[in-house]
C-alpha positions in Angstrom: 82.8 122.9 88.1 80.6 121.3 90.8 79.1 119.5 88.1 82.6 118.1 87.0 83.8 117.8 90.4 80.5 115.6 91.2 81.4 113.1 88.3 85.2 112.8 88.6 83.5 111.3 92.1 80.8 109.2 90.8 83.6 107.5 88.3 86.6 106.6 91.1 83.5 105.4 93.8 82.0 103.0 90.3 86.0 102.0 90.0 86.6 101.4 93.9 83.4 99.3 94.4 82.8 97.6 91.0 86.2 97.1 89.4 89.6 97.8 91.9 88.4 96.2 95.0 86.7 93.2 93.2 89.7 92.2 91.9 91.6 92.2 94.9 89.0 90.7 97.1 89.4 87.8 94.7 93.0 87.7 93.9 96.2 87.8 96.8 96.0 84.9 98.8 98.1 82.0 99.0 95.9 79.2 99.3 98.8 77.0 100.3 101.4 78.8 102.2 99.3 81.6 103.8 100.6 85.2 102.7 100.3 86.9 99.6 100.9 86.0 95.7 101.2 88.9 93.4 102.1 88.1 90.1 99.2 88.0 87.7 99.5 87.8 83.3 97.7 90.4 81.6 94.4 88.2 81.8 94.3 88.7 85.8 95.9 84.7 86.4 98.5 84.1 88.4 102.2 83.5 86.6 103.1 80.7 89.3 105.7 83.3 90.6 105.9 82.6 93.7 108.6 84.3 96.0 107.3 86.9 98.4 109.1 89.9 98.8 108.6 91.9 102.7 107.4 95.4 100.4 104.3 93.9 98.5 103.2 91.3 102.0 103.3 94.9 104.2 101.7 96.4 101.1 98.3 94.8 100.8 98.2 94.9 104.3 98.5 98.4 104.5 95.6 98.7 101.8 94.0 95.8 103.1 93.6 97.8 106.5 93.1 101.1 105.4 90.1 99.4 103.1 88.6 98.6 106.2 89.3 102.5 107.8 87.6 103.3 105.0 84.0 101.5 105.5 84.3 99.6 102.2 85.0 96.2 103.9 81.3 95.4 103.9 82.1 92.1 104.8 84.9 92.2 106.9 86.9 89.6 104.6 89.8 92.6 104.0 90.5 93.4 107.2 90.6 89.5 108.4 93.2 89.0 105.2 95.2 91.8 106.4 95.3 90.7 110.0 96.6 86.9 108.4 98.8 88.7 106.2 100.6 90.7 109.2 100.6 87.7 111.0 102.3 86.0 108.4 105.3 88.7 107.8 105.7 87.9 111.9 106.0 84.3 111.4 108.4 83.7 107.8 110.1 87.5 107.2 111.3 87.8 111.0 115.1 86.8 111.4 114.9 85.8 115.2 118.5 85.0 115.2 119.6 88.8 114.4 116.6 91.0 114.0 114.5 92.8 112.0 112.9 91.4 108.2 114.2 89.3 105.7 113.8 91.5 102.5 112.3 88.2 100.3 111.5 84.2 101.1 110.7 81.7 99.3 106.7 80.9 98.7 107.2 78.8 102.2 109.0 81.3 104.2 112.3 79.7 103.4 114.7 82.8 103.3 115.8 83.8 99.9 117.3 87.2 100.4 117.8 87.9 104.3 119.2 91.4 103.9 117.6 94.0 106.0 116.4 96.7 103.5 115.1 99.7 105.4 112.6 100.7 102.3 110.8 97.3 103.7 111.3 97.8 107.0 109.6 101.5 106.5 106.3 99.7 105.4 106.4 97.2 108.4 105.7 100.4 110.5 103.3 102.0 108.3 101.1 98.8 107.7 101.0 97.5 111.3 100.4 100.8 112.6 97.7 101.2 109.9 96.5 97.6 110.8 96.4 98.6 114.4 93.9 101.6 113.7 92.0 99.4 111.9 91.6 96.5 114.8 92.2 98.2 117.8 94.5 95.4 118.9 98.0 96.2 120.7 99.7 93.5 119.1 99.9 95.0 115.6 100.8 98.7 117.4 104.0 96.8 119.5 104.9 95.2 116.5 104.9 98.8 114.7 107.0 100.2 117.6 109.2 97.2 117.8 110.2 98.0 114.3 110.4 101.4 114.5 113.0 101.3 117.8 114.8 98.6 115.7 115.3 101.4 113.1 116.7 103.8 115.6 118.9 101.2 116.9 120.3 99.8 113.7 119.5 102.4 110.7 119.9 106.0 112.1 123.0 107.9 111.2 124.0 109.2 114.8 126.6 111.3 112.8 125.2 112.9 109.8 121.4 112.2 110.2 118.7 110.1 108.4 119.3 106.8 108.1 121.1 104.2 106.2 119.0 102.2 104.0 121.0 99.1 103.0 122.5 96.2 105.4 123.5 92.8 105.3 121.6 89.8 107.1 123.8 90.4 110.6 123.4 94.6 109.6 126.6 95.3 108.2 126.5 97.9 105.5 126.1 96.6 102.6 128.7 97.2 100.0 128.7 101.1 98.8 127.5 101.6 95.0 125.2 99.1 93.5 125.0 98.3 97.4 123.6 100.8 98.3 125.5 101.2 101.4 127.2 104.3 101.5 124.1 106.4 100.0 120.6 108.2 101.5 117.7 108.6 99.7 114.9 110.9 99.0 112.6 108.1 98.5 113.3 105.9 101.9 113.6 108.5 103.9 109.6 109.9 102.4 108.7 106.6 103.0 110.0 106.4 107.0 108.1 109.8 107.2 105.0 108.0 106.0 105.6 105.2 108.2 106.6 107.4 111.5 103.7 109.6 110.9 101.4 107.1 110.9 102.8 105.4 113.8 102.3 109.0 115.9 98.6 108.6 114.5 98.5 105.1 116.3 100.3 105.7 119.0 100.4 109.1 120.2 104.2 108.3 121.4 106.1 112.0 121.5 109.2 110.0 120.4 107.5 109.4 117.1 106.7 113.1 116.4 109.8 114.1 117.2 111.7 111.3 114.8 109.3 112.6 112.1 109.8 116.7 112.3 113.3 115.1 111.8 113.0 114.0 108.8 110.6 116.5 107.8 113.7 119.1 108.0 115.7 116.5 106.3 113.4 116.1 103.5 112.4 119.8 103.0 116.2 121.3 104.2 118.9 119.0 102.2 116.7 116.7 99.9 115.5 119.3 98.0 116.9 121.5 94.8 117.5 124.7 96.7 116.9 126.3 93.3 114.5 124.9 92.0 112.7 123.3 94.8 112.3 119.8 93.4 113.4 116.5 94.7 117.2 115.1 94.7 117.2 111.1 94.7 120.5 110.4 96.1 123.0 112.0 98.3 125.8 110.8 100.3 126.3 110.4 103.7 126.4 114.0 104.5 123.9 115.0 102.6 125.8 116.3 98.8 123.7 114.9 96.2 125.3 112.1 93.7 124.2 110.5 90.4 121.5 108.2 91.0 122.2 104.6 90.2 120.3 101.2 90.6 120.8 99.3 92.9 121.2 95.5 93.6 118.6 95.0 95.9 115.2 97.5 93.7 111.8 97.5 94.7 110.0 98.8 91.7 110.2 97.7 87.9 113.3 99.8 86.8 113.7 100.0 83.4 117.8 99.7 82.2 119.9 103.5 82.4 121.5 104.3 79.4 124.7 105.3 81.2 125.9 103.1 84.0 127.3 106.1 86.3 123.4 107.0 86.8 121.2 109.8 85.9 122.6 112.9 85.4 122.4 115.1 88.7 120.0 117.5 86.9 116.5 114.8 87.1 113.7 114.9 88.9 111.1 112.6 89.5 107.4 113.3 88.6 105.8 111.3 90.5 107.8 111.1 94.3 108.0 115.1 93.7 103.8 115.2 94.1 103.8 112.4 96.5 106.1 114.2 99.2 103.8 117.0 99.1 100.6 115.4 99.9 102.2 113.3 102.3 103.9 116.4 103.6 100.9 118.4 104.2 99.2 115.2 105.9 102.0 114.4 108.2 102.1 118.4 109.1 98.1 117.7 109.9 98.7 114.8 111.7 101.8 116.8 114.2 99.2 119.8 114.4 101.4 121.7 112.3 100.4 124.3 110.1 101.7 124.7 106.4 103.6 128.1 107.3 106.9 128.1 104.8 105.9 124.7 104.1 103.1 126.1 102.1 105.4 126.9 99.4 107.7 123.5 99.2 105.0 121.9 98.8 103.1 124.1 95.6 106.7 124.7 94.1 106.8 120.3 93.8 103.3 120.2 92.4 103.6 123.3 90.5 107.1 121.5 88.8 104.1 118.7 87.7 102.1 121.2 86.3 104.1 122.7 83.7 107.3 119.7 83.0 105.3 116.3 83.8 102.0 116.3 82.9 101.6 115.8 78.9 99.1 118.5 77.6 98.3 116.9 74.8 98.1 113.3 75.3 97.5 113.1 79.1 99.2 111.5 82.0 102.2 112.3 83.5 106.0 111.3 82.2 108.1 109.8 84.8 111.4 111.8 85.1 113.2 115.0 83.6 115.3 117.6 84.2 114.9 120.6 86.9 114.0 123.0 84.2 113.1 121.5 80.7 110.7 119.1 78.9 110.6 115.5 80.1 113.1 113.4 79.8 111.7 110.4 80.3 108.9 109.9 78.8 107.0 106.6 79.7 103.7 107.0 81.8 104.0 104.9 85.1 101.0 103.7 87.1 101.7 105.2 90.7 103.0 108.4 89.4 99.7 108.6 87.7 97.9 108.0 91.0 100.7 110.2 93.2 100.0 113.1 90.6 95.7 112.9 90.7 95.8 113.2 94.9 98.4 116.1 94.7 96.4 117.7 92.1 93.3 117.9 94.2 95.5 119.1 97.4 97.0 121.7 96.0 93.8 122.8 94.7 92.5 122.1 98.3 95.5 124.9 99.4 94.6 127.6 96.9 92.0 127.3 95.2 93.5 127.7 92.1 92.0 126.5 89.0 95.4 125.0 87.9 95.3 122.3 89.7 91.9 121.3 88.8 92.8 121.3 85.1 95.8 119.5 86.3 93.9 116.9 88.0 91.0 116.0 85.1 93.9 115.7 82.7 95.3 112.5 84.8 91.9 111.5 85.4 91.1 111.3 82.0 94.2 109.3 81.1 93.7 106.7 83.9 90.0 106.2 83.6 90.0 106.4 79.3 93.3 104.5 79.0 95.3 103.0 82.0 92.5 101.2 84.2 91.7 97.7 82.6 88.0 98.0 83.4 87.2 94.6 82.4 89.4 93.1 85.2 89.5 96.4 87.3 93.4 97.0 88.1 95.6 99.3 86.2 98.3 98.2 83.3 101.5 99.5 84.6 103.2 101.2 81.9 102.7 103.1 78.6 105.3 104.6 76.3 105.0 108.6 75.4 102.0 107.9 72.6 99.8 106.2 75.1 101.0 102.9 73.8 101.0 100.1 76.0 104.7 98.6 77.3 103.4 96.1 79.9 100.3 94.9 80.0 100.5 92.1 83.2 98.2 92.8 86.4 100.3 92.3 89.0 104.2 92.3 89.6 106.5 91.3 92.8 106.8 95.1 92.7 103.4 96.5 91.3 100.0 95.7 93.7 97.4 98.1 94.9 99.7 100.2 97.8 99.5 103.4 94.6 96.0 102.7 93.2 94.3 101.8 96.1 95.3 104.4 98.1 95.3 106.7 95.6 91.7 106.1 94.4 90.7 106.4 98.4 92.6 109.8 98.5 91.1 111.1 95.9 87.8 110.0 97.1 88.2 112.0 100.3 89.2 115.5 98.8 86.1 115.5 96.5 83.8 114.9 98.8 85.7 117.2 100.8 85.7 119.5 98.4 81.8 119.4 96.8 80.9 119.5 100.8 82.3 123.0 101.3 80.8 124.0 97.9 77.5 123.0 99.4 78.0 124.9 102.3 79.2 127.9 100.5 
């Protein structure tokens, strides 16, 4: 195993160093306008898209920074695009007249979408705080808690709890369904854990822990199948979980739902199912919480993984199905591959069981033999059930290096984490 365990590693630090961070040292920057461009063909070029959405700009500053954490900005040229980056969402996303982030402008800042979407707002907290680690400077941390009082102020649900996710310019809800204004979700409020944890990590501000064991309970207490343990995407405002639909204003590649009132209420997701855990776990670790009950949430997500997502005989992982029951659908995503490899390795990290392991080199496998594009050194996006490609282009308004990045760097740590205890066995 040690042997296997040893090479897994030698491939992701050849695919962080040679391939995944080469391209992006290259690629990003807007040569013109300042910020970041992030729509590349399938050759690595960029498709003249040029609109910049406040997700992906907080994004590659987040892995920007956390590059740097990391000690593989050798030259320091990350961590100075990352500190222009933030400072660019400051000067063209801000909406000085009523607050908060303009969800997408034009290549020259020009608004193009000024709602305030609290998924985007989420990552404004987690990359400035992350940014702030990185530098040391105040200026990134205030601008963290800025956003994150901002979110208290404007987004929290004094009535029901969590937070509303969707708001107009001047943050009136937006309009409920398609909306999004009258619905919570599993996936923004993860992602305001993330971001709140982090900003704790930064800051040390008891506020911060508190507004994060909040949602913690949220999360693990009424976003969750109390069945079958696995992850509800939408609810209402108290809570009761509805059909999930898309909305107007996505941040990820959706693909078209056969039946316009949503997906049925018994569907899971892979791939946020496995990321909650890890992130779980850390944000526990970061409080000084230990796993206690949690221990169990958090195998019962992966453990779904194991035996619905994962595809035995082809590899990868599918992207959604039911709570009990094969995969439903059955396309291979890139960030649920990269979601699925880190919780692999934690929940082997937990328990020791083999399980996970076999889990883990099955995804590897799939991503290293099939989904990275080693010859330009990101990953294609999407594959159908047979391994078949769907979309083939480099980068997206939606698709950047937040999951692989990150991912890679994750699963980086917990093998050398893991082949140092061997050693010391």
């Amino acid at each position: 195993m040690r042997d296997k365990l040893r090479d897994r590693l030698a491939e992701i630090e050849h695919h962080l160093t040679e391939e995944l961070l080469p391209y992006w040292r290259m690629r990003g920057d807007d040569p013109e306008y300042g910020g970041f461009l992030t729509c590349f063909d399938p050759a690595g070029k960029p498709t003249g898209e040029s609109d910049k959405n406040l997700l992906a700009n907080c994004r590659l500053v987040f892995s920007f920074s956390l590059i740097a954490r990391e000690g593989l900005d050798h030259d320091g040229s990350f961590l100075r695009r990352a500190t222009e980056g933030a400072q660019w969402v400051l000067d063209h996303f801000t909406d000085r007249e009523h607050g908060g982030y303009y969800w997408i402008v034009e290549r020259d800042g020009t608004p193009l979408n000024p709602r305030k979407i609290i998924y985007g707002h989420s990552f404004v907290v987690y990359a400035f705080s992350e940014l702030a680690m990185a530098t040391g400077e105040d200026r990134w941390l205030a601008a963290a808690v800025e956003t994150f009082e901002l979110l208290q102020n404007k987004a929290a649900d004094q009535t029901d709890g969590g937070y509303w996710e969707f708001f107009e310019r001047n943050w009136d809800h937006s309009p409920p369904g398609p909306g999004g204004g009258d619905r919570k979700s599993l996936d923004v409020h993860m992602h305001l854990m993330e971001a709140f944890t982090n900003l704790y990590a930064a800051a040390g501000d008891p506020v911060h822990a508190t507004r994060t064991r909040e949602l913690i309970g949220l999360l693990t207490e009424r976003m969750l199948h109390p069945e079958h343990g696995t992850g509800i995407a939408q609810f209402d405002r108290s809570f009761n979980p509805l059909r999930a639909i898309l909305f107007d204003n996505v941040w990820g590649s959706d693909r078209d739902m056969e039946d316009s009132s949503g997906r049925p209420l018994d569907n899971t997701s892979y791939g946020h199912n496995v990321e909650l855990g890890w992130l779980l776990r850390w944000s526990l670790g970061v409080l000084g919480e230990v796993l206690g009950g949690y221990r169990r949430k958090i195998l019962r997500l992966y453990d779904h993984c194991l035996r619905f997502g994962i595809d035995r005989q082809l590899g990868g992982v599918f992207c959604e199905g039911p709570n009990a029951g094969a995969a439903r659908e059955r396309n291979k995503e890139f960030w649920q591959q990269a979601e699925t490899m880190v919780a692999m390795l934690d929940g082997y990290e937990i328990t020791g069981d083999q399980r996970y392991l076999e889990g883990y080199d099955n995804v590897h496998r799939f991503v290293f033999d099939r989904m990275i594009n080693h010859a330009l050194g990101e990953w294609l996006p999407l594959f159908d059930e047979h391994n078949n490609v769907i979309w083939d282009y480099m980068g997206h308004r939606w698709k950047i290096n937040y999951h692989t990045v990150r991912g890679m760097i994750e699963c980086r740590r917990r093998l050398n984490t893991l082949l140092s205890e061997d050693s010391s066995a």
